[in-house]
C-alpha positions in Angstrom: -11.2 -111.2 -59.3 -14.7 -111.5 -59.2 -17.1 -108.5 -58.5 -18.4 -109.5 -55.0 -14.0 -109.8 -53.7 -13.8 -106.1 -55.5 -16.3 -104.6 -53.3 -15.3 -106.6 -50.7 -11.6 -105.2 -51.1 -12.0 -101.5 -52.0 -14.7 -101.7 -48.3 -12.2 -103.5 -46.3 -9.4 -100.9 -47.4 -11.8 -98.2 -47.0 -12.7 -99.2 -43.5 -9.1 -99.8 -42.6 -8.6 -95.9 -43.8 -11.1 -94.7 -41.7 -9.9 -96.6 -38.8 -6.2 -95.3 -39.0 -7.6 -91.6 -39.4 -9.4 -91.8 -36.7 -6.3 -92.7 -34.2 -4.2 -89.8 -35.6 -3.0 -87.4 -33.0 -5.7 -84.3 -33.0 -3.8 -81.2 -32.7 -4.5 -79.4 -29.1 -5.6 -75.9 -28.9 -3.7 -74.9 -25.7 -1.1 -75.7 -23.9 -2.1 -77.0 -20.6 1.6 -78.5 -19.4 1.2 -80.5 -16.1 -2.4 -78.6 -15.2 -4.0 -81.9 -14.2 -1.4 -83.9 -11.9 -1.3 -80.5 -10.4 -4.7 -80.1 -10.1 -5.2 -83.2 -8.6 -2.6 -83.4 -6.6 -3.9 -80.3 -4.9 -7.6 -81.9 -4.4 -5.8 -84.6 -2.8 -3.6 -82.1 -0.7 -5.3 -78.7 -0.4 -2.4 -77.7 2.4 0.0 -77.9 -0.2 -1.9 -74.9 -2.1 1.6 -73.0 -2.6 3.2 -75.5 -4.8 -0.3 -76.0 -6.9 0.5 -72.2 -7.4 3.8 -72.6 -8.2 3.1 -75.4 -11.3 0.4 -73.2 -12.0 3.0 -70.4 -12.7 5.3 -72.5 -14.7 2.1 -73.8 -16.6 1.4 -70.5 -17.8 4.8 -69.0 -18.2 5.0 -72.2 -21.0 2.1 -71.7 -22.7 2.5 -68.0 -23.2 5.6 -68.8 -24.6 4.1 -71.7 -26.7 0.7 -71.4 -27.4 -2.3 -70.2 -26.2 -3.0 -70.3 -21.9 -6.0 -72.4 -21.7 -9.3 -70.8 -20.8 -9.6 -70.1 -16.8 -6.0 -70.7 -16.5 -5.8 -66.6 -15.4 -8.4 -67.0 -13.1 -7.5 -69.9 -11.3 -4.4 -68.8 -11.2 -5.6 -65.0 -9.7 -8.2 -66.8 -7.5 -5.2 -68.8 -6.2 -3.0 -65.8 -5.0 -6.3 -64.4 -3.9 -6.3 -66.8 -0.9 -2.6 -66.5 -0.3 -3.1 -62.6 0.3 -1.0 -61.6 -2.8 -4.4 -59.0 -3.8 -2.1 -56.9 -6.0 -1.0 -59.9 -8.0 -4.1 -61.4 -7.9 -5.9 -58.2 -9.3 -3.6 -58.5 -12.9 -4.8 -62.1 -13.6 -8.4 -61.5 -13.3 
């Protein structure tokens, strides 16, 4: 093998490396569960705020268990039972 197909080898694997590393699964911080079909689904249906809360619940009732709640996730949560009336509640997740 001549010099040039060397080079042109060891770059072609090295490339091909880089590539593959780059599509490996990053691992995630938090764990957000089904935060964004919910989310969305309550932009698209703001009448339906109860069940948004209820996912919302469940999303961070799993990721207290797993990992860390995501940043806001309190909040939102607390802002949510704010405008149901549930103050008391609301008060613990701010």
């Amino acid at each position: 093998m001549d010099k040039r197909n060397y080079k042109f080898l060891v770059c072609t694997i090295l490339l091909g490396a880089s590539t593959l590393s780059a599509c490996a699964t990053q691992r995630r911080m938090y764990e957000w569960g089904s935060y964004e079909k919910s989310l969305y689904n309550y932009y698209k249906h703001p009448d339906e705020a109860g069940v948004f809360t209820e996912k919302l619940a469940q999303t961070l009732a799993k990721a207290e268990t797993l990992k860390k709640p995501p940043p806001g996730l309190y909040a939102e949560y607390g802002y949510l039972l704010l405008q149901q009336g549930r103050e008391s509640e609301a008060v613990e997740y701010f």
